[in-house]
Each structure stands twice: as C-alpha cells, then as structure tokens.
PDB file of N, CA, C and O in Angstrom:
ATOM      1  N   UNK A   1      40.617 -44.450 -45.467  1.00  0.00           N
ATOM      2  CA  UNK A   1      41.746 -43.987 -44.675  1.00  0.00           C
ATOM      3  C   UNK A   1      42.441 -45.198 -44.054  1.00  0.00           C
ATOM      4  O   UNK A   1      41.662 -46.049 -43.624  1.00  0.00           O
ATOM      5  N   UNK A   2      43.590 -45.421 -43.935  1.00  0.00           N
ATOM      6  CA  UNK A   2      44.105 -46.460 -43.829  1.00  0.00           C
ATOM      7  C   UNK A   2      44.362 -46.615 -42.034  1.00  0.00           C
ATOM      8  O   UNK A   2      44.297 -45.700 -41.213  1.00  0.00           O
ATOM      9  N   UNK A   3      44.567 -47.595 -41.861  1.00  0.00           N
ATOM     10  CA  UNK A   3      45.023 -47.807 -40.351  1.00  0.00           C
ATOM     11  C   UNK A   3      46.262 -47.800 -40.158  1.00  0.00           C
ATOM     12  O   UNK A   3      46.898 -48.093 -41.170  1.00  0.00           O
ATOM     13  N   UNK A   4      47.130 -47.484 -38.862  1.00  0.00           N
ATOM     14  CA  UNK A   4      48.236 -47.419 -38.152  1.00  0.00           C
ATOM     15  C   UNK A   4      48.511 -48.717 -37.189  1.00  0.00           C
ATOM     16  O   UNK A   4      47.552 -49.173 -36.566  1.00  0.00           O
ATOM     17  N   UNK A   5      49.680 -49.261 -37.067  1.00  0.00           N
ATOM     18  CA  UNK A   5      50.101 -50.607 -36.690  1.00  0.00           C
ATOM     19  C   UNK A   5      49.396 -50.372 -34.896  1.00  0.00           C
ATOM     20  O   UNK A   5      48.728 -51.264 -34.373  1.00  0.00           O
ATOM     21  N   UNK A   6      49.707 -49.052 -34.181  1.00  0.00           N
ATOM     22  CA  UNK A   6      49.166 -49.003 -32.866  1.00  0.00           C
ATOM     23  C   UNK A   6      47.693 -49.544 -32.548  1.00  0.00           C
ATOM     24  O   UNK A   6      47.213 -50.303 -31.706  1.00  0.00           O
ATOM     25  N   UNK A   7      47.142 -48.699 -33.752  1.00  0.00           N
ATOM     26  CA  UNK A   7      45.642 -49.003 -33.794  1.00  0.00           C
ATOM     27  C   UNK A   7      45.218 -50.778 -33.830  1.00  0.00           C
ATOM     28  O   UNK A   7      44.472 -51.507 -33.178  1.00  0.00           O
ATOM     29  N   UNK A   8      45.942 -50.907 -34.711  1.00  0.00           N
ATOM     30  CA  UNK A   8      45.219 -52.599 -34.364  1.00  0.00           C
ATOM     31  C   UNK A   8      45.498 -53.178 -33.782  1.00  0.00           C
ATOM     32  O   UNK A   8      44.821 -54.178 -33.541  1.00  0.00           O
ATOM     33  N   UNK A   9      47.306 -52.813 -32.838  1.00  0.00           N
ATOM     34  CA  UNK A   9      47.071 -53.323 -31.720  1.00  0.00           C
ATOM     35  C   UNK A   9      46.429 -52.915 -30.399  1.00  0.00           C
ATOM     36  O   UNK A   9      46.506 -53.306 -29.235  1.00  0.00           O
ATOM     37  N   UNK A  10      45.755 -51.958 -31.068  1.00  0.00           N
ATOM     38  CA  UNK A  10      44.953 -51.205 -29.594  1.00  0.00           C
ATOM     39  C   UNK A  10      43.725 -52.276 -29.825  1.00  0.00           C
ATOM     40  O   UNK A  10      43.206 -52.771 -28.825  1.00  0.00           O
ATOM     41  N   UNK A  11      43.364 -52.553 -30.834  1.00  0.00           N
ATOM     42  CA  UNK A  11      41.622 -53.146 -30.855  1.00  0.00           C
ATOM     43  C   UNK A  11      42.394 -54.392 -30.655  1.00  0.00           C
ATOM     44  O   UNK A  11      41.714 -54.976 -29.812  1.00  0.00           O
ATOM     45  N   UNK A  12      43.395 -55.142 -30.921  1.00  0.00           N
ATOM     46  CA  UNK A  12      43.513 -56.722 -30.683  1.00  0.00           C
ATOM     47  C   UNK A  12      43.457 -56.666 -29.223  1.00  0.00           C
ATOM     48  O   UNK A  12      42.528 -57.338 -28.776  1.00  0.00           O
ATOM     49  N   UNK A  13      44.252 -56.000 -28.238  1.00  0.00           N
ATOM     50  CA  UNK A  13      44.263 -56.074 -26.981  1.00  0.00           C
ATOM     51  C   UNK A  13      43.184 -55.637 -26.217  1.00  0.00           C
ATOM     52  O   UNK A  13      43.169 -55.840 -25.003  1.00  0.00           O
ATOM     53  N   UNK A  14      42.335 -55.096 -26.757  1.00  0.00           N
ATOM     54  CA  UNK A  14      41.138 -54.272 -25.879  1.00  0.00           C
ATOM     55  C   UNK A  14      40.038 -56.075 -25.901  1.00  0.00           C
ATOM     56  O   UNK A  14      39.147 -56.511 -25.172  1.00  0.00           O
ATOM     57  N   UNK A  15      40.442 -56.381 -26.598  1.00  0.00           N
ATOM     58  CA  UNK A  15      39.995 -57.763 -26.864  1.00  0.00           C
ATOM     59  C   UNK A  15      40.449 -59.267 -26.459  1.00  0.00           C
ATOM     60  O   UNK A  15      39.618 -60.170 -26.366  1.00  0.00           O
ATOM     61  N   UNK A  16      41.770 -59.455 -26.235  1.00  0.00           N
ATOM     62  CA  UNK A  16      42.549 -60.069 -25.841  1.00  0.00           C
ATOM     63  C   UNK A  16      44.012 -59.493 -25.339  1.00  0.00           C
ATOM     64  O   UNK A  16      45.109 -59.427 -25.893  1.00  0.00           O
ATOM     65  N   UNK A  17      43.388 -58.997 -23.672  1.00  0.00           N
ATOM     66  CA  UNK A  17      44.471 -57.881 -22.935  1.00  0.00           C
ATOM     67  C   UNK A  17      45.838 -58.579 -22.558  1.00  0.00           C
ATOM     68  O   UNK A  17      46.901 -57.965 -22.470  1.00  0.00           O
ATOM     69  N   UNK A  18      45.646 -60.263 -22.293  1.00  0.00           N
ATOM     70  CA  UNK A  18      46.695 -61.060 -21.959  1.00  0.00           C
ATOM     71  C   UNK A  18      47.890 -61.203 -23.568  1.00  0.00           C
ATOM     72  O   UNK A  18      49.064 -61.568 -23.631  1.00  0.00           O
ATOM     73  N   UNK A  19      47.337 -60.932 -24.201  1.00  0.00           N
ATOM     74  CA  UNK A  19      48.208 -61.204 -26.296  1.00  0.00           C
ATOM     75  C   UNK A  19      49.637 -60.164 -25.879  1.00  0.00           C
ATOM     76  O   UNK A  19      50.007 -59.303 -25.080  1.00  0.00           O
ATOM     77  N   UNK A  20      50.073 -60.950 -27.038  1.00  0.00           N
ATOM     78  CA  UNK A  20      51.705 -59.962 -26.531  1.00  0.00           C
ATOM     79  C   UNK A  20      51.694 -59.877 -28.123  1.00  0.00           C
ATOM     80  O   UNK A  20      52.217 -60.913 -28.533  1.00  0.00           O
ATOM     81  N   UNK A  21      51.264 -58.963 -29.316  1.00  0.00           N
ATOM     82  CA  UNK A  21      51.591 -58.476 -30.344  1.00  0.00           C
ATOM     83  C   UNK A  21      52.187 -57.771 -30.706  1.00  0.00           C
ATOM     84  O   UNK A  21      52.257 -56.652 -30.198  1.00  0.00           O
ATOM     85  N   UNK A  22      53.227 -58.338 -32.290  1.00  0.00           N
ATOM     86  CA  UNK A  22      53.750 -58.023 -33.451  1.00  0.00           C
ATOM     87  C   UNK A  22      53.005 -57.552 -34.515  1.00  0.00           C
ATOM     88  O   UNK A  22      52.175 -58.272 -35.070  1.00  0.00           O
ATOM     89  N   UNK A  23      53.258 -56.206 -34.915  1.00  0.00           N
ATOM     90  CA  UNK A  23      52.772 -55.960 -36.159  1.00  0.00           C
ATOM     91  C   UNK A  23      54.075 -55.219 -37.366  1.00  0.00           C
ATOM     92  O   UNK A  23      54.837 -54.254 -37.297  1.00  0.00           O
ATOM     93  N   UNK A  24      53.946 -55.700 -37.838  1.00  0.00           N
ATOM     94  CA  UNK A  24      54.683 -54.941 -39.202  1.00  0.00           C
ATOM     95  C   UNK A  24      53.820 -54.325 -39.802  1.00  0.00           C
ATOM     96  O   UNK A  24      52.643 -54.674 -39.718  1.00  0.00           O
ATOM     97  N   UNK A  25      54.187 -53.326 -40.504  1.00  0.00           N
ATOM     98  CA  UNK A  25      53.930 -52.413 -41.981  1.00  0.00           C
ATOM     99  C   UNK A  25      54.407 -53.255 -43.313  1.00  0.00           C
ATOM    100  O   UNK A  25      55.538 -52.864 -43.602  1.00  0.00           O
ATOM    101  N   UNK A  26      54.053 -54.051 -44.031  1.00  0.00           N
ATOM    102  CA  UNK A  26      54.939 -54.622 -44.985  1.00  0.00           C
ATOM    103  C   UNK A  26      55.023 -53.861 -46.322  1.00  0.00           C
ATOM    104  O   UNK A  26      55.571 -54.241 -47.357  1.00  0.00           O
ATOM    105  N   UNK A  27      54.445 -52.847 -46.116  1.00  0.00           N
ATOM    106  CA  UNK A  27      54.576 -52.013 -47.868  1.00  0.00           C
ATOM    107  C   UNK A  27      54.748 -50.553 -47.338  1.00  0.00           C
ATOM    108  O   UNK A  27      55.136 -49.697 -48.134  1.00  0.00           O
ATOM    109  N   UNK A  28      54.514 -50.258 -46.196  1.00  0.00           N
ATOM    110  CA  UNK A  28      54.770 -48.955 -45.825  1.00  0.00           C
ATOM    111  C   UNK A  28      53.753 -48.341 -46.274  1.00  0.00           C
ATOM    112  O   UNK A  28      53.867 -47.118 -46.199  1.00  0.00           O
ATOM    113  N   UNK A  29      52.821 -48.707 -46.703  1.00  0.00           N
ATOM    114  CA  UNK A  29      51.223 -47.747 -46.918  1.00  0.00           C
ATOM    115  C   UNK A  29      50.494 -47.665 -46.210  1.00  0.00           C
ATOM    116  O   UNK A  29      49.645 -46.794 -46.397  1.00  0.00           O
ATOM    117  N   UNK A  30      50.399 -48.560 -44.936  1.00  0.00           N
ATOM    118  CA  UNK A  30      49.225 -48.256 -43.906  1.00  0.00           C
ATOM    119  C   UNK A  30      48.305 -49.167 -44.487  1.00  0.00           C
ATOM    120  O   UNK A  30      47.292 -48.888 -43.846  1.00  0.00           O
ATOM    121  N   UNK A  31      47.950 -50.155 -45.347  1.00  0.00           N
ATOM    122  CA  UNK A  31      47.492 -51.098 -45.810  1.00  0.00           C
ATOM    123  C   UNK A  31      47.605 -52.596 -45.832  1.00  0.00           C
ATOM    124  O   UNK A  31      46.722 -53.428 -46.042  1.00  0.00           O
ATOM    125  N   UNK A  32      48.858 -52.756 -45.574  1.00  0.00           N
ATOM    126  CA  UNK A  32      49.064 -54.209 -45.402  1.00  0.00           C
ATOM    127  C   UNK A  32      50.004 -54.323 -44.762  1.00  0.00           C
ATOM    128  O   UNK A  32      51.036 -53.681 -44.957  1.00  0.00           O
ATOM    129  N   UNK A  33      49.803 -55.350 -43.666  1.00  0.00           N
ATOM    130  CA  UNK A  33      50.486 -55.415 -42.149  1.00  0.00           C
ATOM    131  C   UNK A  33      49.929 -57.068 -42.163  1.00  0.00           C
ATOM    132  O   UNK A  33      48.962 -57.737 -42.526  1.00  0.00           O
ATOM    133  N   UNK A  34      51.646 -57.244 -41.307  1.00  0.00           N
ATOM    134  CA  UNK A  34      51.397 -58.933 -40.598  1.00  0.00           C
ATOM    135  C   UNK A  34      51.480 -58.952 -39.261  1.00  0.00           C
ATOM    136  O   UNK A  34      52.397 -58.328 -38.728  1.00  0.00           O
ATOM    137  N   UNK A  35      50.829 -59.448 -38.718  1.00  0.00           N
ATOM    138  CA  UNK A  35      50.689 -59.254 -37.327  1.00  0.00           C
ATOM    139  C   UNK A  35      50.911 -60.753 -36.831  1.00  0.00           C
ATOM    140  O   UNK A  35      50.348 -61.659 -37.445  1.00  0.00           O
ATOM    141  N   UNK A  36      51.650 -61.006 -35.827  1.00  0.00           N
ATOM    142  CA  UNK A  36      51.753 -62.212 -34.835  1.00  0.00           C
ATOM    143  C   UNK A  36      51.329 -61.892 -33.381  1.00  0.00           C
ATOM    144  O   UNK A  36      51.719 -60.969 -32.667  1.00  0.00           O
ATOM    145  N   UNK A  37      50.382 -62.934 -33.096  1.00  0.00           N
ATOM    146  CA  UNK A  37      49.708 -62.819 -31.806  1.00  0.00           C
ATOM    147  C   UNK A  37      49.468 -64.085 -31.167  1.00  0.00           C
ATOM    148  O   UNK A  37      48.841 -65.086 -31.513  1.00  0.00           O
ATOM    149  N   UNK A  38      50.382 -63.665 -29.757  1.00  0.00           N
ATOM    150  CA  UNK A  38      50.648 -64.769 -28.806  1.00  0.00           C
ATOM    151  C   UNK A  38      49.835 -64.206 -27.449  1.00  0.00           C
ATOM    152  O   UNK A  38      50.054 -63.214 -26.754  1.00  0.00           O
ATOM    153  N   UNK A  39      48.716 -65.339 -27.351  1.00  0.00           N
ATOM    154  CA  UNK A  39      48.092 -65.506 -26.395  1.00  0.00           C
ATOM    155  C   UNK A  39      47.698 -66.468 -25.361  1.00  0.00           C
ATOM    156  O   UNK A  39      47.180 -67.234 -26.174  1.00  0.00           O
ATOM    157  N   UNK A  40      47.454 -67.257 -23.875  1.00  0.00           N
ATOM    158  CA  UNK A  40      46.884 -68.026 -23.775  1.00  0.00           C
ATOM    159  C   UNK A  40      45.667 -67.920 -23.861  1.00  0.00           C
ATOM    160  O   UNK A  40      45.208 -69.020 -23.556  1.00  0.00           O
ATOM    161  N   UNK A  41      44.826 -67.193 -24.113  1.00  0.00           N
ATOM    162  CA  UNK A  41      43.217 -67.280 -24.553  1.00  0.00           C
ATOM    163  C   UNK A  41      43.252 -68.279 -25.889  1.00  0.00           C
ATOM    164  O   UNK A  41      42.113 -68.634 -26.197  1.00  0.00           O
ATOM    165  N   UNK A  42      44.220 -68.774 -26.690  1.00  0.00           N
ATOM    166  CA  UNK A  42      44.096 -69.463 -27.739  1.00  0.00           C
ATOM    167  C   UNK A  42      44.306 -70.814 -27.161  1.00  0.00           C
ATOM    168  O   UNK A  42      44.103 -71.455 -28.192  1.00  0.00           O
ATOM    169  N   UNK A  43      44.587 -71.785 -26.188  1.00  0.00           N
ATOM    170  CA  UNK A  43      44.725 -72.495 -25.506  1.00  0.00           C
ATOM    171  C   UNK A  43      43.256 -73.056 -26.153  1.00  0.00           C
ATOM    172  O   UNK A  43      42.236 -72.389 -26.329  1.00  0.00           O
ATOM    173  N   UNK A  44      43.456 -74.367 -26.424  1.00  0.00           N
ATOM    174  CA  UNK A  44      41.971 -75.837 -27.268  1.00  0.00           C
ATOM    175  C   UNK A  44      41.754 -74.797 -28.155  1.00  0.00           C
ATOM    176  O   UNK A  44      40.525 -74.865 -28.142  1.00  0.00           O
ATOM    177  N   UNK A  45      42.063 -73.626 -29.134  1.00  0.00           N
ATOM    178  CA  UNK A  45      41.208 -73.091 -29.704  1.00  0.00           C
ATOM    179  C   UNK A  45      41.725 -73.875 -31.516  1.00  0.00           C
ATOM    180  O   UNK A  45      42.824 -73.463 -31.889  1.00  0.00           O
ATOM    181  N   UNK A  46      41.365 -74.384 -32.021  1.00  0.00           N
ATOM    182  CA  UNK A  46      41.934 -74.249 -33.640  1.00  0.00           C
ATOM    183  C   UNK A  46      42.493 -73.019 -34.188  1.00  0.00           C
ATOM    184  O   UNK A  46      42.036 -71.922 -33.868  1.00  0.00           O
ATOM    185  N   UNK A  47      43.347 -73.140 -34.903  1.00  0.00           N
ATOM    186  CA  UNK A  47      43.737 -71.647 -35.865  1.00  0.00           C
ATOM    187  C   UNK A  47      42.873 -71.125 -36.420  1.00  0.00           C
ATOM    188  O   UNK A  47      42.678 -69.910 -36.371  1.00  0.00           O
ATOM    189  N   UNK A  48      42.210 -71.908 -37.035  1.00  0.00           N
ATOM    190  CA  UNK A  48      40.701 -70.861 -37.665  1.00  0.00           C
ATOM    191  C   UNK A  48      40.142 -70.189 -36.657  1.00  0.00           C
ATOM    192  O   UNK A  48      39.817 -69.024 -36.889  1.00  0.00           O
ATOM    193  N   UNK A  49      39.862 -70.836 -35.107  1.00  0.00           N
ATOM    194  CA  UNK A  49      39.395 -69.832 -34.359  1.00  0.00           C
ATOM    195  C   UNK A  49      39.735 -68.771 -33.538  1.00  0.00           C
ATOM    196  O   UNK A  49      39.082 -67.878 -32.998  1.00  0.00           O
ATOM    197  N   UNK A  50      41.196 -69.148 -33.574  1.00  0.00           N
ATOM    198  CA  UNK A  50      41.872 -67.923 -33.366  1.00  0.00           C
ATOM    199  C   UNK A  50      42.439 -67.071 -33.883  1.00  0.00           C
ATOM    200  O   UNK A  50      43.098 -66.207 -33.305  1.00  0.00           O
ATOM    201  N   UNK A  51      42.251 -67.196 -35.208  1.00  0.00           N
ATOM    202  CA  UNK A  51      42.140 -66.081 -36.246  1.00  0.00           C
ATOM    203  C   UNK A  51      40.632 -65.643 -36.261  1.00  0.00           C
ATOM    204  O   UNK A  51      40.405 -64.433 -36.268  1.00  0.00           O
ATOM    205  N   UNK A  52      39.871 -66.285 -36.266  1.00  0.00           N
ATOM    206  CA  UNK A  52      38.301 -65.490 -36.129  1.00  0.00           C
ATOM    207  C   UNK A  52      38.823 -64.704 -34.619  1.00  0.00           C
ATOM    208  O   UNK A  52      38.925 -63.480 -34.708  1.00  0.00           O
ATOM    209  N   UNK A  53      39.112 -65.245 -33.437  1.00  0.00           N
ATOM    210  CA  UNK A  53      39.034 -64.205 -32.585  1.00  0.00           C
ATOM    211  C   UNK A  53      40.068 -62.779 -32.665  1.00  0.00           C
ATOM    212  O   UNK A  53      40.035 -61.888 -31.816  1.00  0.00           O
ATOM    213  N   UNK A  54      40.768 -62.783 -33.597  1.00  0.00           N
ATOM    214  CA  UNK A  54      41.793 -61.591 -34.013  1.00  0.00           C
ATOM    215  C   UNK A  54      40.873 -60.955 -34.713  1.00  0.00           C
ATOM    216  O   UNK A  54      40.388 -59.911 -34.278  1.00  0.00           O
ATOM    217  N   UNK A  55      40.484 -61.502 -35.933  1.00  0.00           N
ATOM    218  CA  UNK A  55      39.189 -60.714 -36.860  1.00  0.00           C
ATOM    219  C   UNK A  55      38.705 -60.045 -36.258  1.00  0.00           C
ATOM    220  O   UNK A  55      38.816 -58.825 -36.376  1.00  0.00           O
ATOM    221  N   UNK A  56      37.798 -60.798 -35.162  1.00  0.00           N
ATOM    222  CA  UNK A  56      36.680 -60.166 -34.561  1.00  0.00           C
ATOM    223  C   UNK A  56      36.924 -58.867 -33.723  1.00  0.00           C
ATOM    224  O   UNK A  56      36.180 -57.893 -33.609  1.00  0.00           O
ATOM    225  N   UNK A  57      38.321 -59.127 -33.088  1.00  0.00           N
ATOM    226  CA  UNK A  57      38.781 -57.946 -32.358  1.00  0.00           C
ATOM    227  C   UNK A  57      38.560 -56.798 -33.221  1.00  0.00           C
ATOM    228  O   UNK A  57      38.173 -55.735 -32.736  1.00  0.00           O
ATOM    229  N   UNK A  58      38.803 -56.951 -34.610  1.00  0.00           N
ATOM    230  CA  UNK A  58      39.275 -56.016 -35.457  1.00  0.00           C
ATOM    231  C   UNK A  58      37.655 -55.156 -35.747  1.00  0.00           C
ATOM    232  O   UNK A  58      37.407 -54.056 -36.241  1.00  0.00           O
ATOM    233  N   UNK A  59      36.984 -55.978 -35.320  1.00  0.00           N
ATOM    234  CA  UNK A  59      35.705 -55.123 -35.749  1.00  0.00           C
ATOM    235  C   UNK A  59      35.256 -55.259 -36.724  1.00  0.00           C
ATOM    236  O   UNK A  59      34.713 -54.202 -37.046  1.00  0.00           O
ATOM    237  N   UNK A  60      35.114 -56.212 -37.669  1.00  0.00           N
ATOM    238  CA  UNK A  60      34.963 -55.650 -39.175  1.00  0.00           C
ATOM    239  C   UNK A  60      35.991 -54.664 -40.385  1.00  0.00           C
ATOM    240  O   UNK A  60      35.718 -54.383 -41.551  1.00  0.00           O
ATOM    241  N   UNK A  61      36.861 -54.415 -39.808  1.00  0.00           N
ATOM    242  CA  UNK A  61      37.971 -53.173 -40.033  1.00  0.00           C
ATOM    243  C   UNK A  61      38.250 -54.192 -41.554  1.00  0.00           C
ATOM    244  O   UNK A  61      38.327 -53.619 -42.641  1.00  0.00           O
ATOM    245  N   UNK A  62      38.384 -55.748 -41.447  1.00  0.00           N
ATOM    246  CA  UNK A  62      39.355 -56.095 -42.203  1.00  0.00           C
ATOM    247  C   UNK A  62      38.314 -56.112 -43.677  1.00  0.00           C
ATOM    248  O   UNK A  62      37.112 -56.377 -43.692  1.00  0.00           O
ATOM    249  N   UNK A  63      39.175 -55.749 -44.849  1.00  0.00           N
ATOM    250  CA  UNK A  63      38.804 -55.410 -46.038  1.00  0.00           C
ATOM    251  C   UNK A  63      37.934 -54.380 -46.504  1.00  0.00           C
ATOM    252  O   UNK A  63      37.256 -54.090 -47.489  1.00  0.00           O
ATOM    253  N   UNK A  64      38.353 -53.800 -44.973  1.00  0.00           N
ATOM    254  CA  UNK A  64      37.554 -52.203 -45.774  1.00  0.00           C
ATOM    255  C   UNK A  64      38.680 -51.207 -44.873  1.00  0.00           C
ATOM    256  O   UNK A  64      39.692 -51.355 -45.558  1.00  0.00           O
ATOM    257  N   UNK A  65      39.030 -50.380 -43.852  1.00  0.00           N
ATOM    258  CA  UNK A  65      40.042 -49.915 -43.587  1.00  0.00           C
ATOM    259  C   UNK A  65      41.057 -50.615 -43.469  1.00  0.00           C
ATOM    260  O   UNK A  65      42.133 -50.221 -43.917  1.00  0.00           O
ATOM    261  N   UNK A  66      40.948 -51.605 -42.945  1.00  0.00           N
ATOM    262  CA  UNK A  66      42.288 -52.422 -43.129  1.00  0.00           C
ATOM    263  C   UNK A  66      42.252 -53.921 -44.273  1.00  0.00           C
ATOM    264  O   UNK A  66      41.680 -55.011 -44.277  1.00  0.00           O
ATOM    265  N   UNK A  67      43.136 -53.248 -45.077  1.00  0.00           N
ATOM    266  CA  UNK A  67      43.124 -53.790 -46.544  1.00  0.00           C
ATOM    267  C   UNK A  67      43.444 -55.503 -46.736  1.00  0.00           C
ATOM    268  O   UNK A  67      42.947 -56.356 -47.471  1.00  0.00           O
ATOM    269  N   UNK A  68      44.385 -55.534 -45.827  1.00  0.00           N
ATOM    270  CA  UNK A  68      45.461 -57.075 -46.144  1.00  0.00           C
ATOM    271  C   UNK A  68      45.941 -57.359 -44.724  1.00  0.00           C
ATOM    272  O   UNK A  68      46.589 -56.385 -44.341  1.00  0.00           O
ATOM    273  N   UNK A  69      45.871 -58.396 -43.713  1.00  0.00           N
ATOM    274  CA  UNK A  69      46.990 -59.097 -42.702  1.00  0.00           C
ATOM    275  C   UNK A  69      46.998 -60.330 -42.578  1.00  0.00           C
ATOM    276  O   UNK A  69      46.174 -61.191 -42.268  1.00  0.00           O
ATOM    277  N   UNK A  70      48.341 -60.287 -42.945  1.00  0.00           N
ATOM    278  CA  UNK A  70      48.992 -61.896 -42.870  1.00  0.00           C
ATOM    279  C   UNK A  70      48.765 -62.132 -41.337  1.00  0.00           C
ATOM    280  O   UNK A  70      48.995 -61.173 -40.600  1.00  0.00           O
ATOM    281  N   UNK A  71      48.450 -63.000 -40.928  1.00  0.00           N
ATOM    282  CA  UNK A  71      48.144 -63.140 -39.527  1.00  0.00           C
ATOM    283  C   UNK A  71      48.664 -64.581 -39.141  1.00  0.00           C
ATOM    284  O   UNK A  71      48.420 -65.647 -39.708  1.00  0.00           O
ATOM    285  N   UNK A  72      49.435 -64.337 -38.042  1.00  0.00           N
ATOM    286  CA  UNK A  72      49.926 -65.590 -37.251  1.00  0.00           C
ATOM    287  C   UNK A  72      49.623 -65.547 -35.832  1.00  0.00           C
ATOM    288  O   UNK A  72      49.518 -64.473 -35.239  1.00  0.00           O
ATOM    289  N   UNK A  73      49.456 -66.849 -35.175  1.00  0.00           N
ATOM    290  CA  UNK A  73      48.571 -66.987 -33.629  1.00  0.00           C
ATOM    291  C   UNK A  73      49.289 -68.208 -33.282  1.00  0.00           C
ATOM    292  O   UNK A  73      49.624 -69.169 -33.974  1.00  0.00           O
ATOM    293  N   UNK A  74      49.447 -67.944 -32.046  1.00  0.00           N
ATOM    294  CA  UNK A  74      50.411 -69.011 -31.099  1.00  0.00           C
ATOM    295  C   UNK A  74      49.404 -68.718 -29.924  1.00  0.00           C
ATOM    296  O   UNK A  74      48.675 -67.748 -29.718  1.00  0.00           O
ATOM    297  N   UNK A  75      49.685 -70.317 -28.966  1.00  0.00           N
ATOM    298  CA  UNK A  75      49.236 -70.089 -27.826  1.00  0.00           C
ATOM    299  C   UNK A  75      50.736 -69.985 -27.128  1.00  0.00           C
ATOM    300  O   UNK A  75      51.840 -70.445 -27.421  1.00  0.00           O
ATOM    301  N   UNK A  76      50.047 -68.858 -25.686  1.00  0.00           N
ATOM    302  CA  UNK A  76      51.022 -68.544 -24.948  1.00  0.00           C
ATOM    303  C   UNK A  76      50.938 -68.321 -23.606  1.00  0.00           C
ATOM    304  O   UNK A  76      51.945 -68.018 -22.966  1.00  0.00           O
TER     305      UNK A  76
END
C-alpha cells in the first residue's frame, strides 16, 4: 500500500519537529516522492548523515511502502 506525501511528513517531523518540509508526488502513484528538508538539527552533520537521519525518521518505510525519494537536506 503506498504512502501519502502527509504521512512522511508526519514521521519526518515527529523526528525532526524544528524541519520545515517539501514533498512532491513525482508520478502521482503514491510511490515516488522528492522531499526537501530544511533543518538546524543538520548543523556539523555530513549529507550522508542527514539523509540517514531522514531515513531513519522514516522507519524502515523506505523500499518497502515507500518505493523511491529523491531526497534533499539543507541546514537551517
């Protein structure tokens, strides 16, 4: 069952409440979404690790309900 753009920004923020997220639908299936997420919790962090901390928000979700996200991270 696929996920809804609210939903992952409900789990990114329940995780990082200060993030101010973008998500798109990019195919309109509920499958593949790009999301941009501006936080200062990413402040000294590398991009790899602040994409692990988006992942992680996600729960595991990614490549099994949620199929594909292009993911972009700014500190903010």
């Amino acid at each position: 069952m696929p996920m809804d753009a609210n939903e992952i920004e409900r789990l990114i923020k329940a995780a990082l409440p200060d993030a101010k997220i973008e998500i798109k639908d990019l195919a309109g299936d509920g499958d593949h979404f790009a999301a941009h997420v501006v936080s200062p919790s990413f402040a000294g962090k590398t991009r790899v690790q602040q994409h692990k901390m988006v992942y992680d928000a996600l729960g595991g979700r990614m490549g099994g309900t949620l199929h594909a996200l292009a993911l972009t991270t700014a500190v903010g």
